[in-house]
PDB file as gemmi writes it, atoms N, CA and C in Angstrom:
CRYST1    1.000    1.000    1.000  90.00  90.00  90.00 P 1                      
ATOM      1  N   UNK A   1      44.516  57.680  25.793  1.00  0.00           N  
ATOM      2  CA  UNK A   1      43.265  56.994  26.037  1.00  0.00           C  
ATOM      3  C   UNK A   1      42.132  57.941  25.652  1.00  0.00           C  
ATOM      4  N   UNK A   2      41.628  57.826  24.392  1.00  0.00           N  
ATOM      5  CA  UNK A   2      40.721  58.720  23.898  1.00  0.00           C  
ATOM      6  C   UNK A   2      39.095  58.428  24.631  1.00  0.00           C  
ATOM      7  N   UNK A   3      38.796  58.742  25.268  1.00  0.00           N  
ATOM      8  CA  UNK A   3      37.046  58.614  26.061  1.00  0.00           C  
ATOM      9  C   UNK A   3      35.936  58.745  25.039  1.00  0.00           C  
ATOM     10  N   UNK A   4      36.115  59.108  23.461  1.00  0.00           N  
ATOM     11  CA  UNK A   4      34.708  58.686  22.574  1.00  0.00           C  
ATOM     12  C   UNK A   4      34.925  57.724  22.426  1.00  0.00           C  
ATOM     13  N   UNK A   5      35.554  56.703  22.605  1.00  0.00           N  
ATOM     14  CA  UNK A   5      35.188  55.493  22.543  1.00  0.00           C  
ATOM     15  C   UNK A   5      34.941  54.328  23.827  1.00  0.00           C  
ATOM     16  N   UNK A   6      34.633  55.289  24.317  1.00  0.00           N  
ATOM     17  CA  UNK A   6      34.119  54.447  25.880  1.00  0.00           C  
ATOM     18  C   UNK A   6      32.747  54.767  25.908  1.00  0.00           C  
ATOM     19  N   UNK A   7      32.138  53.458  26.101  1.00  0.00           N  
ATOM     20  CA  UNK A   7      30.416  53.549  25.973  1.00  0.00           C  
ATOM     21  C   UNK A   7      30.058  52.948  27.482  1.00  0.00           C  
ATOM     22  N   UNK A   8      29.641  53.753  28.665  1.00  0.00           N  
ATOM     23  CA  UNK A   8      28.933  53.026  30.085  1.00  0.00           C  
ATOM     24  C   UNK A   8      27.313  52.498  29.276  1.00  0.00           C  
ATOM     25  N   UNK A   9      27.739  51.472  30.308  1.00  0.00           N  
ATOM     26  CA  UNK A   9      26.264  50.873  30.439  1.00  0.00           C  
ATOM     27  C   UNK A   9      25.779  50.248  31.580  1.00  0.00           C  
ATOM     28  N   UNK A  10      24.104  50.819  31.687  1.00  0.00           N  
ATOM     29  CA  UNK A  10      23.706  49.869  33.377  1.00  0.00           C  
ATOM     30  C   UNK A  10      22.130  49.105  32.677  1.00  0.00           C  
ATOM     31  N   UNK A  11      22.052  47.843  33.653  1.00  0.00           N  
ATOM     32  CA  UNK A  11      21.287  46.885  33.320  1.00  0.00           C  
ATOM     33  C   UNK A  11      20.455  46.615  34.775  1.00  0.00           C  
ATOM     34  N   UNK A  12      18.890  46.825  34.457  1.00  0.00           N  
ATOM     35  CA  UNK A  12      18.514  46.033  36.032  1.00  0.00           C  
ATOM     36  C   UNK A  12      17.845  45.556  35.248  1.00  0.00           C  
ATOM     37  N   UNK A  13      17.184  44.461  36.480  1.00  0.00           N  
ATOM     38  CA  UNK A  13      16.224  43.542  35.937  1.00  0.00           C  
ATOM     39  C   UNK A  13      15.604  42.915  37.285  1.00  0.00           C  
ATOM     40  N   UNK A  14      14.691  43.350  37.523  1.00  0.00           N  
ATOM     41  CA  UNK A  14      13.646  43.297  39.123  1.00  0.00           C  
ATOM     42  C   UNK A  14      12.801  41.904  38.866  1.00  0.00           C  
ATOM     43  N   UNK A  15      12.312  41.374  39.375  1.00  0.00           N  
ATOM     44  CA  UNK A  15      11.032  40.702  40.189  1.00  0.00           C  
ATOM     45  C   UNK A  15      10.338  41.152  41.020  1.00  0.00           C  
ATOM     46  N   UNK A  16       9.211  41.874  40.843  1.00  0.00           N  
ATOM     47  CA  UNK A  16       8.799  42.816  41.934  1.00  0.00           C  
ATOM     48  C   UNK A  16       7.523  42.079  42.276  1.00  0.00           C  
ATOM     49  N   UNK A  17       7.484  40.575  42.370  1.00  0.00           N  
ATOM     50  CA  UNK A  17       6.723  39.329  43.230  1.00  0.00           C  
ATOM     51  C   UNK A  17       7.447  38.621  44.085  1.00  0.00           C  
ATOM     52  N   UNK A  18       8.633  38.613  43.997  1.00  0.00           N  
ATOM     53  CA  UNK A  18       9.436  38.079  44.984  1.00  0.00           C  
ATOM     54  C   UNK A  18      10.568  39.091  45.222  1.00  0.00           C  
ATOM     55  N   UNK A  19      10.414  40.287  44.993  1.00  0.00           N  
ATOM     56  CA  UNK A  19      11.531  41.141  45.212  1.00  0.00           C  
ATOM     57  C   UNK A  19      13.497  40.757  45.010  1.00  0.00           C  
ATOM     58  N   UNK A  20      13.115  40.392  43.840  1.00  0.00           N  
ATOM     59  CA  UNK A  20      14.835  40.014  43.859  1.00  0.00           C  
ATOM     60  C   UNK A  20      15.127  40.528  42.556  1.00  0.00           C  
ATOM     61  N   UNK A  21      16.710  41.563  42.479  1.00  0.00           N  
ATOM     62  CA  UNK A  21      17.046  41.609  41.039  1.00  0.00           C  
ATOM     63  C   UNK A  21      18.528  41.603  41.060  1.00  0.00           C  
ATOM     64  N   UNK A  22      19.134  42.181  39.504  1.00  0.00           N  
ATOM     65  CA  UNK A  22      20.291  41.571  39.273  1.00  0.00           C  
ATOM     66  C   UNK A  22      20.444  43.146  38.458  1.00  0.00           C  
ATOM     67  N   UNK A  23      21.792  44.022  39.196  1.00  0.00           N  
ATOM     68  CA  UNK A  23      22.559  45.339  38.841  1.00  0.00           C  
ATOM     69  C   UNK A  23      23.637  44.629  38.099  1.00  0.00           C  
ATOM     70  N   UNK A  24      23.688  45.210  36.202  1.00  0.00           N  
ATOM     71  CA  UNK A  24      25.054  45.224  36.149  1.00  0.00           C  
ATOM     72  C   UNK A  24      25.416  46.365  35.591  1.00  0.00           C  
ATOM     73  N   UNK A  25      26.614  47.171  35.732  1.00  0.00           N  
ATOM     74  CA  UNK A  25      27.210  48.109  35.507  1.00  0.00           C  
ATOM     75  C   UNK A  25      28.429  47.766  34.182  1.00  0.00           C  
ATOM     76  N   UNK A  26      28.868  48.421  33.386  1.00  0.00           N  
ATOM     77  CA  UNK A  26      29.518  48.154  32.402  1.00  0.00           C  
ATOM     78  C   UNK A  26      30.620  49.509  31.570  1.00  0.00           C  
ATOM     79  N   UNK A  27      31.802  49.236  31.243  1.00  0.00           N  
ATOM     80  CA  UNK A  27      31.982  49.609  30.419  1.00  0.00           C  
ATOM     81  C   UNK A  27      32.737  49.102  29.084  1.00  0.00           C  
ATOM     82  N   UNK A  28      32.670  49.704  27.635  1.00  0.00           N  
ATOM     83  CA  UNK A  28      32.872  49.052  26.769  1.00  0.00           C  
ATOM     84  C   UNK A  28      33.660  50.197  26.194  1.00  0.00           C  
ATOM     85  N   UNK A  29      35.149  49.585  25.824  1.00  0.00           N  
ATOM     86  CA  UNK A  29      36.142  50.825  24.858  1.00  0.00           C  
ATOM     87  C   UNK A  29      36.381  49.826  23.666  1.00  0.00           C  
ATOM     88  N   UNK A  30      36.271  50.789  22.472  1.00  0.00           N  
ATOM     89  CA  UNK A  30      36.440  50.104  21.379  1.00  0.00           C  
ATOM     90  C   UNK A  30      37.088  51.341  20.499  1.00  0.00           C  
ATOM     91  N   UNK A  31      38.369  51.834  21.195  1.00  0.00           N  
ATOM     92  CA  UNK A  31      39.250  52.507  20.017  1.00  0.00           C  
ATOM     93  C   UNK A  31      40.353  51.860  19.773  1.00  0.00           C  
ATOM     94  N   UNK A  32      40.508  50.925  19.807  1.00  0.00           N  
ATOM     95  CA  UNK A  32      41.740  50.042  18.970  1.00  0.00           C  
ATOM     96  C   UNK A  32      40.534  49.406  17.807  1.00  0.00           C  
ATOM     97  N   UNK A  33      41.212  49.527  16.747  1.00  0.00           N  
ATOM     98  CA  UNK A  33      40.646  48.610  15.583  1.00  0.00           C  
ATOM     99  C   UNK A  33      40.948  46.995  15.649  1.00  0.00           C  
ATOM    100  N   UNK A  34      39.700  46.244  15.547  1.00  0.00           N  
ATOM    101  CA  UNK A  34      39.278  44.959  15.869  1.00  0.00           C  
ATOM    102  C   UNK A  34      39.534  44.437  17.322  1.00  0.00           C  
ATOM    103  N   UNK A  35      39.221  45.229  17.850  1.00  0.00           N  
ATOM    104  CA  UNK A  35      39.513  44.888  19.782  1.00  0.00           C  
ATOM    105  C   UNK A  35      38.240  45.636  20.142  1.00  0.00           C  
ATOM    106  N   UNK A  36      37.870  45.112  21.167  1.00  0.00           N  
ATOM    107  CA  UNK A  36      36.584  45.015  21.973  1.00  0.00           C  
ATOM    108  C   UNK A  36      37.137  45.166  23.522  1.00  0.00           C  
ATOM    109  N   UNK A  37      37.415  46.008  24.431  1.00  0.00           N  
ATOM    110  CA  UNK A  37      37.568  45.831  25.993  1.00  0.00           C  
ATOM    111  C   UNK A  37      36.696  46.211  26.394  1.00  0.00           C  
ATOM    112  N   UNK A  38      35.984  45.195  27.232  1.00  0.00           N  
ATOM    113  CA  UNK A  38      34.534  45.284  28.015  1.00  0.00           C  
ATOM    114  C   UNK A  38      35.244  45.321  29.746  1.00  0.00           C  
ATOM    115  N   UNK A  39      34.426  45.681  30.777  1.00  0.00           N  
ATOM    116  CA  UNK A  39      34.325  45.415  31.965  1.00  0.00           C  
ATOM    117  C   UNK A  39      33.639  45.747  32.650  1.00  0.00           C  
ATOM    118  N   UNK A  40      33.064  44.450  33.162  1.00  0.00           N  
ATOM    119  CA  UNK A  40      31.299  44.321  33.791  1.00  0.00           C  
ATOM    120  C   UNK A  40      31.679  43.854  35.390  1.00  0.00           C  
ATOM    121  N   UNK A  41      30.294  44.535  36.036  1.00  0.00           N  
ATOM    122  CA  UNK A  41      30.264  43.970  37.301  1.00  0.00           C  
ATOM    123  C   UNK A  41      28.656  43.635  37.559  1.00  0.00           C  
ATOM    124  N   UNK A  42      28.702  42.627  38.374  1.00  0.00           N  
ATOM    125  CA  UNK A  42      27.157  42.092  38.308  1.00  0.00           C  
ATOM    126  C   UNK A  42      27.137  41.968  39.835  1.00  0.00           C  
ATOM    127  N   UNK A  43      25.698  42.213  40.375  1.00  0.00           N  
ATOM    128  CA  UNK A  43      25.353  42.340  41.574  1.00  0.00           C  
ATOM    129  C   UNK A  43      23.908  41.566  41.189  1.00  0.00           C  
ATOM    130  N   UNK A  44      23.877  40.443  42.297  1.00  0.00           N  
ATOM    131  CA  UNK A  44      22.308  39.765  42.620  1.00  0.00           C  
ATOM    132  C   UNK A  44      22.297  39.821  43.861  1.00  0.00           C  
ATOM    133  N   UNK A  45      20.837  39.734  44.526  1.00  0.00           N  
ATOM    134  CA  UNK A  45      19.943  40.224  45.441  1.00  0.00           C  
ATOM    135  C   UNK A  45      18.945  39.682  45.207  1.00  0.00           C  
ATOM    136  N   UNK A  46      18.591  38.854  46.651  1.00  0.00           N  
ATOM    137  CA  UNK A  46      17.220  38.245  46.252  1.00  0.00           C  
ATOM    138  C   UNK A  46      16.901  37.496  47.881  1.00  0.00           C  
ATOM    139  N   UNK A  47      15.886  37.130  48.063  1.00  0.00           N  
ATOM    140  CA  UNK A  47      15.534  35.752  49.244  1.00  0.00           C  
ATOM    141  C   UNK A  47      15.939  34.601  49.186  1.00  0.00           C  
ATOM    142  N   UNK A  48      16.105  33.630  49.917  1.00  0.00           N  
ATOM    143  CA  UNK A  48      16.190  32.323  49.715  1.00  0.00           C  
ATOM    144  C   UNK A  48      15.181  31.974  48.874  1.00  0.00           C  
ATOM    145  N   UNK A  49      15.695  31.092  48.088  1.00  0.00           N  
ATOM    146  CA  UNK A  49      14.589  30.469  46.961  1.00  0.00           C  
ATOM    147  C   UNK A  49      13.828  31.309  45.964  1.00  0.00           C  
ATOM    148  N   UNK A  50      14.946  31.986  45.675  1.00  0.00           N  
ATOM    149  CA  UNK A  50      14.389  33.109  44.615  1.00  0.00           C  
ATOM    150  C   UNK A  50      15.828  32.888  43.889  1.00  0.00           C  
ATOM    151  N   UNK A  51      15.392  33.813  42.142  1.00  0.00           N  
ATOM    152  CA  UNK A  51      15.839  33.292  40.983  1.00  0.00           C  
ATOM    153  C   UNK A  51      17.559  33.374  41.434  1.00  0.00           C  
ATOM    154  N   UNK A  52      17.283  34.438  41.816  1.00  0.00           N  
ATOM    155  CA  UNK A  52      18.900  35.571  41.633  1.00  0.00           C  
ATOM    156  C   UNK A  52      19.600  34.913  42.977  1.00  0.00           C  
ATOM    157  N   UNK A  53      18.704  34.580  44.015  1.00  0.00           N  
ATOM    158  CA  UNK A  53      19.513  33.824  45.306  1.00  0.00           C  
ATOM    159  C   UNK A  53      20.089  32.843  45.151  1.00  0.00           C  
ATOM    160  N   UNK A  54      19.667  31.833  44.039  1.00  0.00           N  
ATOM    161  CA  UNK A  54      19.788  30.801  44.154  1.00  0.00           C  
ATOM    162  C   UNK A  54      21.586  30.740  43.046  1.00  0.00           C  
ATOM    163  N   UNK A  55      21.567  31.625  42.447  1.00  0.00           N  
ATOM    164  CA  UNK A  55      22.782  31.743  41.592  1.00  0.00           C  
ATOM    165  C   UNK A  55      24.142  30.924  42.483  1.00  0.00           C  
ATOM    166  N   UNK A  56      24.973  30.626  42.021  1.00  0.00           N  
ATOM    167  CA  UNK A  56      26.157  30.011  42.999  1.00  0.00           C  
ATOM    168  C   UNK A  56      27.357  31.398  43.207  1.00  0.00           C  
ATOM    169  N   UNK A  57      26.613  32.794  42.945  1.00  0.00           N  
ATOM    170  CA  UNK A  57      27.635  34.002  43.317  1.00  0.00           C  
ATOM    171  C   UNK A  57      26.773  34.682  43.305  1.00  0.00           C  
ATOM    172  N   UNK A  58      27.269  35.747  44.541  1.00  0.00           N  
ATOM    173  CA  UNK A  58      26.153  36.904  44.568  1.00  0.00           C  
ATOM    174  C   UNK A  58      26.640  38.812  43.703  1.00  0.00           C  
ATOM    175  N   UNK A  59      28.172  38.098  43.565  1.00  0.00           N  
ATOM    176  CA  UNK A  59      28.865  39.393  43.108  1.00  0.00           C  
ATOM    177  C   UNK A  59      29.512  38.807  41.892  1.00  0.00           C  
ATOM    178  N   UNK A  60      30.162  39.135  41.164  1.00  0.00           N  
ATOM    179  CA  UNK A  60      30.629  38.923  39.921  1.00  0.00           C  
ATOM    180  C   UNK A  60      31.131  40.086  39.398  1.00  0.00           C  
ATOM    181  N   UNK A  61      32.854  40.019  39.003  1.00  0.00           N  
ATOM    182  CA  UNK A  61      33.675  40.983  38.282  1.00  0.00           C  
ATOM    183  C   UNK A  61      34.374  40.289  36.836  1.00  0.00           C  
ATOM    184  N   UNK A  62      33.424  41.043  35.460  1.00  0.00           N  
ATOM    185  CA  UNK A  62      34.268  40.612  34.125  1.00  0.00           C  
ATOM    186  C   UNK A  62      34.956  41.495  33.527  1.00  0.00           C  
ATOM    187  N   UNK A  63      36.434  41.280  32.719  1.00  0.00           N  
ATOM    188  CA  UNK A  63      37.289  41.676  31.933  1.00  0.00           C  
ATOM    189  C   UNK A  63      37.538  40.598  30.784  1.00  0.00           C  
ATOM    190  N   UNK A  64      36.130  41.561  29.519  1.00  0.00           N  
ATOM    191  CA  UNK A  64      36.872  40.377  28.527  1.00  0.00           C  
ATOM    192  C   UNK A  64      37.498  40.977  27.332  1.00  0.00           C  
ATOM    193  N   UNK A  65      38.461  40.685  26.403  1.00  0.00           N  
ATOM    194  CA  UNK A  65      38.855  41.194  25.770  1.00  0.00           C  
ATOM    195  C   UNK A  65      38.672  40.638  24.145  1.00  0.00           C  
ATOM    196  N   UNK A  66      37.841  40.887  23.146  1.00  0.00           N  
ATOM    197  CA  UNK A  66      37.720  40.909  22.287  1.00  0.00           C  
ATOM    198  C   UNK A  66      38.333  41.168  20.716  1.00  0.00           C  
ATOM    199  N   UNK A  67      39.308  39.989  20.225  1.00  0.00           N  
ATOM    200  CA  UNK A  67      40.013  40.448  19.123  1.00  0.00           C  
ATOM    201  C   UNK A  67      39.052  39.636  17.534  1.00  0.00           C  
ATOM    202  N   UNK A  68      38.765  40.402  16.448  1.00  0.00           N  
ATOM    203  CA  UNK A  68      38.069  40.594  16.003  1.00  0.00           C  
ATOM    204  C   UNK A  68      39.178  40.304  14.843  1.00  0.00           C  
ATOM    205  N   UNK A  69      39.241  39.367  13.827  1.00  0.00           N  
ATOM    206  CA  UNK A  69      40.093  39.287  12.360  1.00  0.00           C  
ATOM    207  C   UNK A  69      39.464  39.062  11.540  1.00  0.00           C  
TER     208      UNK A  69                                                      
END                                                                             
């Protein structure tokens, strides 16, 4: 499992009028040729009746796998 080809990534994205945002954390390996393995986790936070509250999940875990021909 070679690690230069593992790329982290983090994402926020605030409302700082209604105080609500959305953390996602990520990583992406792309040392197999034409394969893509991603895996994301998403976190929302927010009030009632706000963007990110209103979502139908407040946590969210992805594994997607990407084949490329």
């Amino acid at each position: 499992f070679d690690w230069l080809y593992v790329n982290p990534g983090l994402i926020a994205i605030a409302n700082l009028d209604d105080r609500n945002h959305m953390v996602t954390a990520e990583l992406d390996y792309t040392g197999v040729t034409n394969v893509d393995l991603r895996a994301r986790v998403i976190w929302l936070r927010g009030d009632a009746d706000t963007e990110f509250a209103e979502q139908p999940y407040a946590h969210r875990a992805e594994l997607r796998l990407q084949w490329y021909f």
